[in-house]
N, C-alpha and C positions, 0 to 999 in steps of 0.2 A: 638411120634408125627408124624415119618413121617413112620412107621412100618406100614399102611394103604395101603402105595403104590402098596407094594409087592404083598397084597392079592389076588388073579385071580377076576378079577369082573364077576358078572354073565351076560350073553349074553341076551340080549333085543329078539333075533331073534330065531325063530323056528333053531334048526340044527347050530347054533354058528352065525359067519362072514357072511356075505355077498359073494360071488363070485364072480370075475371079469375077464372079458376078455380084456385088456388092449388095446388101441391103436395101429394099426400096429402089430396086432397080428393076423394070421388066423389059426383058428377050420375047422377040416372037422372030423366030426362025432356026438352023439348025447350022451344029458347029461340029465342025473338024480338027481336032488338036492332034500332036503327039507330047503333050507335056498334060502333068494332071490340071484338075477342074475342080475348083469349087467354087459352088453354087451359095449364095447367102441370099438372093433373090428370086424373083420369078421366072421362069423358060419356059414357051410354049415352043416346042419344038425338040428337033434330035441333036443328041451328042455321039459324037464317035471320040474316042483317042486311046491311043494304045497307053493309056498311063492309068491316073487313079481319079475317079468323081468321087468329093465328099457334097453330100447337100447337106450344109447346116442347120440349123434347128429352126430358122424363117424358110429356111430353102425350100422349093417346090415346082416340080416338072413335070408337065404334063408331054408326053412324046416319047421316043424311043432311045435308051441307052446304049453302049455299047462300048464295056471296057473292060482293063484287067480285073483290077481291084476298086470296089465301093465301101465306103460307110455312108449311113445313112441316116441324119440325126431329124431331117424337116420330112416335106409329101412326097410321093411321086405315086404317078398316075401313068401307067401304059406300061410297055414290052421294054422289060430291064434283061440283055445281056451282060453277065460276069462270067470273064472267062477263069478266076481262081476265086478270091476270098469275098464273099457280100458279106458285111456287118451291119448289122442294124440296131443302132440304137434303141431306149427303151421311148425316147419319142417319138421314134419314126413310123410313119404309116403308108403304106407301102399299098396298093391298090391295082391288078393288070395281069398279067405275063410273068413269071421270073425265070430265066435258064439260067442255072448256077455251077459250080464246081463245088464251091464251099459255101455254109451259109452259118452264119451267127447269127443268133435272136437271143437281144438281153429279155428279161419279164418286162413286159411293160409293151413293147411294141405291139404295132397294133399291121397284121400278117393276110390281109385279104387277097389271096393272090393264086393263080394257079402254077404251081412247084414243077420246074424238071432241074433232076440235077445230074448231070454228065461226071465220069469219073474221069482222071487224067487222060485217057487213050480216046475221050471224045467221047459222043454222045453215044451212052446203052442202046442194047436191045431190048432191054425190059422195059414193061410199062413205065409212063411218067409215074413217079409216086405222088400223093395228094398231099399238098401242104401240110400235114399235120403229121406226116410222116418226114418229110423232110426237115423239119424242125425239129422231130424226136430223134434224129439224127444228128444233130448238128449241137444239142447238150442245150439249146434254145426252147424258149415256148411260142407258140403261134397267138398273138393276142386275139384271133377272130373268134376265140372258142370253138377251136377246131380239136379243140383235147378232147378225149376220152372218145369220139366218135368212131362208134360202131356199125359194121353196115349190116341194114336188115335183111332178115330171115330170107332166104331164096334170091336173094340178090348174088351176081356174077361172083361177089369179093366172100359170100360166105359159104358156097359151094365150092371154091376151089377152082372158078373158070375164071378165066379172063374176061374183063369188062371191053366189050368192042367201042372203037372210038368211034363218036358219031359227026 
């Protein structure tokens, strides 16, 4: 009856457990998983894993990401790759680079960042769009006060040309 206990259960997750960097904990240097990651401490440095980074609401990374799926409730600072869904909580404040597929922004997050977001088939050939465009996409708001921006008179975006990247 209770000989069930014993038996090793099989892992739900790519690569086993999950990963954690605990509270009042600091990382300086750069990790390589295939199982997900979360962050509840500090990371200077890069993540890669083909699974999912949540950085919790103390959580904060400064460095380069690189995963399927994020939520994001703490900081991050630098070049965030998601290759499907970014969630951003109404805490999180997000600062750097983001290439996205999908992005959520509850109100409240705080969205300083420059926006690409790739459609399934991989990265467009249209311009990056500008944060505040990628956010009115996504049913999200951009907290940088990036709403309502309009771009002025004779500028590339209000003629109908294309803004050359410099």
């Amino acid at each position: 009856m209770f000989s069930d206990n014993k038996k090793p259960r099989a892992m739900s997750e790519i690569g086993g457990q999950p990963n954690r960097i605990e509270k009042n904990t600091k990382i300086k240097g750069d990790i390589i998983s295939e199982a997900d990651f979360r962050i509840d401490g500090k990371l200077d440095g890069n993540v890669k894993t083909s699974g999912k980074v949540v950085i919790g609401k103390d959580g904060y990374i400064h460095g380069k990401v690189e995963c399927v799926n994020a939520d994001i409730e703490g900081s991050f600072n630098g070049e965030l790759q998601v290759s499907d869904l970014l969630s951003l909580k109404n805490t999180a404040v997000i600062e750097g680079t983001v290439i996205v597929s999908k992005l959520s922004v509850e109100p409240g997050a705080t969205f300083n960042a420059s926006c690409s977001m790739k459609g399934k088939g991989g990265l467009s050939n249209s311009p990056a769009p500008s944060a505040s465009s990628a956010s009115a996409r996504s049913g999200g708001s951009a907290g940088s006060g990036s709403q309502g921006v309009k771009p002025a008179v004779g500028s590339p975006s209000s003629t109908g040309e294309r803004a050359k990247a410099s």
